[in-house]
C-alpha positions in Angstrom: 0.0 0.0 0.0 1.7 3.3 -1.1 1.8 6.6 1.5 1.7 10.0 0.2 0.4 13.1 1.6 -2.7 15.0 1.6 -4.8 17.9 2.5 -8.2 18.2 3.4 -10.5 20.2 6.0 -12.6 18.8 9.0 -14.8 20.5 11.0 -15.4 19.3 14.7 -16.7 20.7 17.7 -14.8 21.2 21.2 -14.6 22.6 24.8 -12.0 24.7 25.1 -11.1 25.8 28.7 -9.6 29.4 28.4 -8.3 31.7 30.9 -10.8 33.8 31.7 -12.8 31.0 31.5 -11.0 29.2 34.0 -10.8 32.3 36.1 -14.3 33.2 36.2 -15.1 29.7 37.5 -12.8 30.1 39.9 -14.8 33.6 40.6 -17.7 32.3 41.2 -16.1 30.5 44.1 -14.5 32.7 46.0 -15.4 33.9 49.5 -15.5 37.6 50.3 -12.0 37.9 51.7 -10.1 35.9 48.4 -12.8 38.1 46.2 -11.8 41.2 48.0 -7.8 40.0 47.4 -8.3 39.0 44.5 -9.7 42.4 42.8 -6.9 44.9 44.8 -4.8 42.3 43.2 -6.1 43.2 39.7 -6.7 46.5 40.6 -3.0 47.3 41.4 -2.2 45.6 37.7 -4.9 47.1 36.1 -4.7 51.6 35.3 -8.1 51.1 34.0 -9.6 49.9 37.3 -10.6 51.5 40.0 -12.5 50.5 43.3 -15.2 53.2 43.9 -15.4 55.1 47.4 -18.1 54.6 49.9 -21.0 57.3 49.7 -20.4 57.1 53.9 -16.6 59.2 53.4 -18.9 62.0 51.2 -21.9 62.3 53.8 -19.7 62.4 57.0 -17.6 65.4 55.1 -21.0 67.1 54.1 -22.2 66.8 57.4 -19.1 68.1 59.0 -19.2 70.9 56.3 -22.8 71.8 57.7 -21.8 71.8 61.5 -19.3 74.2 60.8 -21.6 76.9 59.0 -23.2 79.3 61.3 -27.2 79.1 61.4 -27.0 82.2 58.4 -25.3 80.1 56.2 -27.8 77.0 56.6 -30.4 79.1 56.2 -31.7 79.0 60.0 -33.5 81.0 62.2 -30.6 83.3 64.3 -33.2 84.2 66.7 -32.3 82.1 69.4 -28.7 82.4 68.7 -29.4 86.2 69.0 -31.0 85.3 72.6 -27.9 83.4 74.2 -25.5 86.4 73.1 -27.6 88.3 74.9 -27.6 86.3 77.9 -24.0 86.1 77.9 -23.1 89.7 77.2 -25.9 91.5 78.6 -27.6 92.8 81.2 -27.8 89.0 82.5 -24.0 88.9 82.6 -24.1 91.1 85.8 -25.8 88.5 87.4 -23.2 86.7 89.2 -21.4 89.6 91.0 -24.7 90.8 91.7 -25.9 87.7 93.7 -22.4 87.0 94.7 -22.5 84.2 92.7 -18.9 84.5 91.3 -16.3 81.6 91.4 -13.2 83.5 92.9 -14.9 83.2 96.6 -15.3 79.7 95.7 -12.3 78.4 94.5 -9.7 81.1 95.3 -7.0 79.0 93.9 -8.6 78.3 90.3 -8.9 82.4 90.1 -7.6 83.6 86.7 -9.3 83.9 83.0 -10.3 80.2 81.4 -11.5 81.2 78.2 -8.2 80.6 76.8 -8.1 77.0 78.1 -11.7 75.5 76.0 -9.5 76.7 72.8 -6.3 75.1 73.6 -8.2 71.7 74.6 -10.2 71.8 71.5 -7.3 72.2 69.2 -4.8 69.7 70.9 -8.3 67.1 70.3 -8.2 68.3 67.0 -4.6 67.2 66.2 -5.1 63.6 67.6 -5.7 61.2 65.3 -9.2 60.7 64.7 -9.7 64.1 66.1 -12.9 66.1 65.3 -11.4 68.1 63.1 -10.3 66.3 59.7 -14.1 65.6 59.6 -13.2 61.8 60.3 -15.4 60.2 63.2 -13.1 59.3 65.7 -12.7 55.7 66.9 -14.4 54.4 70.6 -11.6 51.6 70.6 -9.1 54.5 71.2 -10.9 54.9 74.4 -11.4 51.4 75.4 -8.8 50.4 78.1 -6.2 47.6 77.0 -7.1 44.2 78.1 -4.3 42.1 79.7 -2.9 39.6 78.7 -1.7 36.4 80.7 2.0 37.7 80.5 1.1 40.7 81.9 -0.5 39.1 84.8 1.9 36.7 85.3 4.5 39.7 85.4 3.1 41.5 87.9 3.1 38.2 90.1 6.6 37.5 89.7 8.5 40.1 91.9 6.1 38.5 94.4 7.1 35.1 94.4 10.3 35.5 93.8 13.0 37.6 95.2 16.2 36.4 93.8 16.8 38.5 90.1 18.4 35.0 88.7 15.3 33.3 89.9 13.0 36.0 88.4 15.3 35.4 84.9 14.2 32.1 84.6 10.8 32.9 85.6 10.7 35.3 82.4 12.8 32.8 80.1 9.3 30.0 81.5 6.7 32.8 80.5 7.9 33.4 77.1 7.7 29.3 76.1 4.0 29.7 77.4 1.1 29.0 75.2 -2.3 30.9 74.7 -3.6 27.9 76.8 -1.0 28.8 79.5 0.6 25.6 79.0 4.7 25.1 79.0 5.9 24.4 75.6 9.8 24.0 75.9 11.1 21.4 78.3 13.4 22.5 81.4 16.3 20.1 80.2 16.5 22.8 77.1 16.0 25.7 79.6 19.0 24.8 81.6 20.8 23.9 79.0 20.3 27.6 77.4 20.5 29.1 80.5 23.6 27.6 81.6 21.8 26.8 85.1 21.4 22.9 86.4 17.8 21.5 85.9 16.7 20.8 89.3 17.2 24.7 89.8 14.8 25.0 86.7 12.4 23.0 88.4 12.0 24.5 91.9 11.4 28.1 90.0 8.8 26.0 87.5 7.0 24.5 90.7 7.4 28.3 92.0 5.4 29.6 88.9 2.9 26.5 89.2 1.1 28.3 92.2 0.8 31.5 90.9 -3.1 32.1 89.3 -4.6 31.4 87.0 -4.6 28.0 88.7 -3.4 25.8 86.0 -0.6 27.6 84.6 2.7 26.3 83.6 1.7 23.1 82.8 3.2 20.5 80.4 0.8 18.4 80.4 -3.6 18.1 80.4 -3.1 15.7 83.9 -0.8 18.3 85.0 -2.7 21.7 84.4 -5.7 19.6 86.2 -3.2 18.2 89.4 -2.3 21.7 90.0 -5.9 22.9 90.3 -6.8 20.0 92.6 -3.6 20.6 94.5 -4.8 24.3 95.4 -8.1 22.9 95.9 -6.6 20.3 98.6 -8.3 17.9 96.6 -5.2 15.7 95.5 -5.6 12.5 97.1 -4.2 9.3 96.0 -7.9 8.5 94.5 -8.1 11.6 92.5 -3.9 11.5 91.5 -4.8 7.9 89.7 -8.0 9.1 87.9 -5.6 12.4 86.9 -3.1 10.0 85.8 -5.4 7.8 83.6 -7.2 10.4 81.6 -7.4 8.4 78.4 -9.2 5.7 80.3 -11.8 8.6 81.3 -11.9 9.6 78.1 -12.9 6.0 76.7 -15.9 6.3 79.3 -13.9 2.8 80.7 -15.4 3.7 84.4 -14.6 0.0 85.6 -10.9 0.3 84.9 -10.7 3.2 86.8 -12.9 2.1 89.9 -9.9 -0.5 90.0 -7.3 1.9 89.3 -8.6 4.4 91.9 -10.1 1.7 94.1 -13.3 3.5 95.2 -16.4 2.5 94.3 -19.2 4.0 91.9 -20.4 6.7 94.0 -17.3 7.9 94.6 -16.5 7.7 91.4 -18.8 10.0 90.1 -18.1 12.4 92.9 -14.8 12.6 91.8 -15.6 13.4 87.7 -18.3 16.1 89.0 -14.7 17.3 90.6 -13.1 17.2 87.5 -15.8 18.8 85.2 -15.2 21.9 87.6 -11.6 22.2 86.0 -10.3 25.0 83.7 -8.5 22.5 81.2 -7.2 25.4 79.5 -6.6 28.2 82.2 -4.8 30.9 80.0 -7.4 31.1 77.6 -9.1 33.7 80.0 -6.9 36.2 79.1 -7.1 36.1 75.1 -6.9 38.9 73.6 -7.2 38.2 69.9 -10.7 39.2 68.3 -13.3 36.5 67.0 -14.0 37.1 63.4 -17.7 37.4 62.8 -18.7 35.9 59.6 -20.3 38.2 56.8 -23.6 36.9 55.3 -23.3 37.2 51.5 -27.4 37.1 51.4 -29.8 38.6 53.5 -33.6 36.9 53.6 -36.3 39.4 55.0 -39.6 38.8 55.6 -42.0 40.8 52.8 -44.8 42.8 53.4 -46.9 40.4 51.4 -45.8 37.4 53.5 -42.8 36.3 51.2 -39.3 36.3 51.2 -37.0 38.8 50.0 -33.9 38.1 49.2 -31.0 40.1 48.2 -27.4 40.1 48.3 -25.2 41.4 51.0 -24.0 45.3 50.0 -21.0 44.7 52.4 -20.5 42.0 50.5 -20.5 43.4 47.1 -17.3 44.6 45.4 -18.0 48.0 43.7 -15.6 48.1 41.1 -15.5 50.7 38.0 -13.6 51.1 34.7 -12.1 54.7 34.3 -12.7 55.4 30.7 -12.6 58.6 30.6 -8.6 57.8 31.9 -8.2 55.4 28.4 -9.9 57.7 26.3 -7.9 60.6 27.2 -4.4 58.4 27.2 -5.8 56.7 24.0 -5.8 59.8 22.2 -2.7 60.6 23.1 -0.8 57.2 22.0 0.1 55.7 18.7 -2.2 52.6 17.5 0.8 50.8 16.4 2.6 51.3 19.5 3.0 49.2 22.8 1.0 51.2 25.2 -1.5 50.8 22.9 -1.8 47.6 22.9 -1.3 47.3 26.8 -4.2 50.1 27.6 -6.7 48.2 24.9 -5.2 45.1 26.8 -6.1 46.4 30.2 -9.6 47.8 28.5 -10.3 44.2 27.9 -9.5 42.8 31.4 -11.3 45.4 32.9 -14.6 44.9 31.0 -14.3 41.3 31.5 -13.9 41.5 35.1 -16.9 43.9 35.7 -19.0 41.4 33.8 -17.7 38.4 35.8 -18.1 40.1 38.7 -22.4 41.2 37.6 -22.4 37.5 36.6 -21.3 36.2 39.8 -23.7 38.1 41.9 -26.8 37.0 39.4 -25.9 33.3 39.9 -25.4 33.6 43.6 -28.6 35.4 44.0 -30.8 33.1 42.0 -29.0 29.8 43.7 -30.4 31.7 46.9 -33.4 32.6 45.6 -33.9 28.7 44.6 -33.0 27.7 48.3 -35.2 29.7 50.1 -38.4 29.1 47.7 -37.4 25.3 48.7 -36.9 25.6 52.5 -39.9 27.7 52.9 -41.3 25.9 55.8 -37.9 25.8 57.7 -37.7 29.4 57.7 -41.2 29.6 59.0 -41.5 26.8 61.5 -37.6 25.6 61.9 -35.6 22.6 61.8 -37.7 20.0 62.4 -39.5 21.2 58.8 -36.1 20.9 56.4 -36.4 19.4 53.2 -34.4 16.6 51.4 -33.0 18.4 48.7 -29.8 18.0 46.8 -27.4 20.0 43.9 -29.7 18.6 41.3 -32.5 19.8 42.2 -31.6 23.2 42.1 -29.5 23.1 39.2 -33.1 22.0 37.0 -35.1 24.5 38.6 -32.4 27.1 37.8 -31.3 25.7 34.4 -27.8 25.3 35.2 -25.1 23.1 35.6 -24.7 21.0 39.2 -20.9 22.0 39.6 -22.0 25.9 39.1 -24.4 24.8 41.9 -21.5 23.7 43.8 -19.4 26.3 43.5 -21.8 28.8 44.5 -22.8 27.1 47.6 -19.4 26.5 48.9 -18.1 28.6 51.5 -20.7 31.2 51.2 -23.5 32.4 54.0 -27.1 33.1 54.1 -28.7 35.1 56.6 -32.7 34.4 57.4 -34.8 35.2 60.4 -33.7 31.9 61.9 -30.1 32.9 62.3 -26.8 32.2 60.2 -26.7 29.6 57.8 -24.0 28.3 54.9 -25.4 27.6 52.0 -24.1 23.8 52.0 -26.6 23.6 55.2 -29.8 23.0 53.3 -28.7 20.1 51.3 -29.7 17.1 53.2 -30.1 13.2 52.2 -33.7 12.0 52.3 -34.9 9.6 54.9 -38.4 7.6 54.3 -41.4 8.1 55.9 -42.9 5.3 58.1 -46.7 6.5 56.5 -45.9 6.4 53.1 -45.6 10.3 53.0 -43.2 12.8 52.5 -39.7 12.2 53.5 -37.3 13.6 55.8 -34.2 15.4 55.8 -31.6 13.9 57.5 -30.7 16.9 59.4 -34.1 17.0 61.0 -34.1 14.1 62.0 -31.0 14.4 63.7 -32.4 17.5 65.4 -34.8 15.3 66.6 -32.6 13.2 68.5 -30.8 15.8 69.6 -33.6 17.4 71.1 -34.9 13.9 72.9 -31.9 13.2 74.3 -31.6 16.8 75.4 -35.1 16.3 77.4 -34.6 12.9 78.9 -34.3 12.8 82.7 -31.4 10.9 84.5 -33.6 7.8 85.9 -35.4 7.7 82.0 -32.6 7.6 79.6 -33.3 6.5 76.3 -31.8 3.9 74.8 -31.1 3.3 70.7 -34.4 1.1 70.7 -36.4 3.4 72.3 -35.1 6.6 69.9 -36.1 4.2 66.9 -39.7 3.6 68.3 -40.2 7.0 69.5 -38.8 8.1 65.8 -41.5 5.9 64.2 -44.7 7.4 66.2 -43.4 10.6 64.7 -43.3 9.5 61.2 -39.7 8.7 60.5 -38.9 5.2 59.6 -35.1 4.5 60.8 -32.8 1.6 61.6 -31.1 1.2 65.1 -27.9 1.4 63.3 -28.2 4.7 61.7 -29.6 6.4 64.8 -26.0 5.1 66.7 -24.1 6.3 63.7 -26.3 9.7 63.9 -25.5 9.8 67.7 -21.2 8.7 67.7 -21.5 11.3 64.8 -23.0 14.1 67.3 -20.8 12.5 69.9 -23.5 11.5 72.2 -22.0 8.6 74.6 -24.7 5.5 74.4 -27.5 5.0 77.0 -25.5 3.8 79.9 -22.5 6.4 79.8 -25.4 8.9 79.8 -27.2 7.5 82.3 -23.7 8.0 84.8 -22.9 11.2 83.2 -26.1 12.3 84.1 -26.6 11.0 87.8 -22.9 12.9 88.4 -24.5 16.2 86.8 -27.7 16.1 89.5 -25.2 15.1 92.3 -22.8 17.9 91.6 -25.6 20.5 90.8 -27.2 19.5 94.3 -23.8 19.8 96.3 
């Protein structure tokens, strides 16, 4: 068979993933703080972009504008300023020498002219940062006194219990391994090593530190934060030292090992864990100082007028970015077609209209995935948990006419709010369970409310075992298997019927002493 070479055209059809294809999917998701990055990212890159200013910086400066006008200028009524500079520079102003009501009999030592000082204040209040006069609102954390921290306690304790400076060294070598739990990180054979010092020395400072409060601190260990607490309790006795000791067993909920270990019986026993449950297992955490992050809903549902929902997306939330064009047609004009900032300002033209429309396109698809969501869980956000749908990606995806991994993306890692609190998005996408009527099935997450909230309500001398959560599930309508309601509890990490049953008789003991 001979070879020989040919041309010919075929036509075919293929996906093609580009850039800004690529990009816009990843886009879409983002969470507010990598969107956020992401566009000061572009917008540093990008002349053509811009990230417009809050209308808040414009009102504050108008309204600052307005205080400083006198009533004249705004268009008021001077009447009643007319009135108080009569008061004060009238006949009225005689009033206090007549009466003898003048301050120099009062306070003969604060005698002298203090006009001059209400200036001076105001202008030195001015210059502070945040001052009232750049028309800025000042900040009410400036004013807030410093919380402190467990160093700083800790420092103020050590001259205290310890006289000797070499001691107090060592002391201040110990605080700076702590933890923000309060416990020791670096071991005293390392200590004395850098320090030069013998260990045993290391040790009677540690044990020195060890009884300064919070009770707990200085610790190298969970049994060792808690024997120190029980220790200035006076409640370290040999009992208590081998339940310290044995934590894991306590942990594993293996109470007959440790009525042996401890040899007391079960009474005592669960005396000594209500002890224990009275324990700060993480002493230095009282004096954290670093601020909780709240999370930031990206959509807001409201209750309508009509009885609906409305839903909209989060303006905090939204980035409010603008392309300058006035900026490229002026430059534009200016340049050469054929030369290279040309090319580079049409370039950034293009990336800047692109991103603007990825950006519109983002909030659309987030907004109707919401709007989806909400017209589905209806009846949880009027009557709650117990009334959450089944519903998957799929589902929403046909009712919104798009693809299940846009679905996806969208729901990941974003944050609804609704009148029944804080919710992400991945929170109304349950697995179905089946009814025991023949009727409409259950989500999963209901149902695990459900045995949440039973074993909640259960009294000490009733507890509920699996059985009886299955049969009292059934009355209710839910048709599930012994099995799945222990995997739903271990996955809760709810102990079984018989730990709970002990856990619970220690709770009404301790609660009653």
């Amino acid at each position: 068979m001979a070879l020989a070479a040919s041309l010919f055209l075929r036509q075919n059809q293929s996906l093609v993933m580009t850039p800004q294809l690529m990009q816009s999917i990843q886009l879409l998701q983002m969470t507010h703080g990598e969107l956020t990055q992401f566009i000061e990212q572009e917008v540093e890159k990008n002349p053509l972009l811009e990230i417009a200013a809050n209308d808040d910086g414009a009102r504050d400066e108008r309204f600052s504008a307005e205080a400083e006008q006198s009533p004249a200028e705004r268009g008021e009524d001077g009447g009643q300023a007319d009135l108080y500079d009569t008061a004060t520079s009238g006949t009225a102003g005689s009033a206090p020498e007549t009466l003898d009501g003048g301050l120099d009999n009062v306070f003969p030592d604060d005698a002298g002219p203090r006009a001059a000082d209400a200036p001076e204040l105001i202008g030195q209040w001015k210059s502070m940062p945040g001052g009232g006069g750049d028309g800025e609102g000042y900040d009410l954390d400036d004013f807030v006194a410093s919380r402190k921290t467990l160093r700083d306690v800790l420092n103020e304790q050590i001259p205290f219990a310890l006289a000797d400076p070499v001691d107090r060294l060592i002391a201040q070598h110990l605080v700076d391994q702590l933890d923000e739990a309060g416990y020791l990180q670096g071991s005293t054979a390392e200590t004395a090593a850098k320090l030069g010092k013998p260990a045993a020395e290391i040790e009677r400072v540690l044990a020195r530190l060890q009884e300064l409060d919070p009770p707990g601190v200085f610790a190298r260990s969970l049994s060792e934060c808690l024997a120190i607490q029980l220790r200035a309790r006076d409640r370290l006795d040999p009992a208590m030292a081998a339940l310290v000791d044995n934590l894991e067993l306590l942990a594993r909920r293996d109470f007959a090992t440790l009525k042996k270990l401890c040899g007391v019986g079960e009474e005592d026993l669960l005396d000594m864990l209500a002890e224990i449950r009275k324990l700060d297992p993480k002493p230095g955490t009282r004096y954290e100082t670093s601020a909780s992050e709240a999370v930031v809903p990206d959509i807001v549902v409201r209750t309508a007028p009509d009885g609906s929902w409305h839903v909209e997306l989060n303006a905090d939330t939204l980035p409010r970015v603008l392309v300058n064009r006035d900026y490229y047609t002026a430059v534009s004009s200016r340049t050469s077609r054929d030369s290279a900032d040309y090319g580079f300002l049409n370039e950034c033209l293009q990336t800047a209209n692109w991103l603007t429309r990825s950006l519109d396109q983002r909030a659309r698809t987030i907004l109707k995935v919401a709007s989806e969501i909400v017209r589905q869980q209806d009846a949880f956000l009027v009557n709650g948990v117990d009334h959450l749908r089944p519903l998957n990606l799929k589902t929403i995806a046909e009712a919104i006419r798009m693809h299940e991994s846009t679905v996806s993306r969208v729901t990941s890692n974003k944050y609804m709010l609704t009148p029944r609190g804080l919710f992400e998005l991945k929170y109304f996408f349950t697995v179905s369970i089946g009814s025991a009527e023949g009727g409409d099935s259950h989500s999963a997450e209901s149902v695990r409310h459900r045995i949440r909230s039973m074993i909640a309500q259960e009294a000490p001398e009733a507890v509920l075992s699996d059985d009886d959560i299955v049969d009292a599930l059934r009355k209710g309508g839910v048709e599930l298997a012994r099995r799945t309601v222990a995997k739903y509890r271990e996955a809760m990490n709810i102990p079984s019927s018989v730990q709970r049953r002990r856990e619970k008789r220690a709770l009404a003991k301790a609660s009653a002493t």
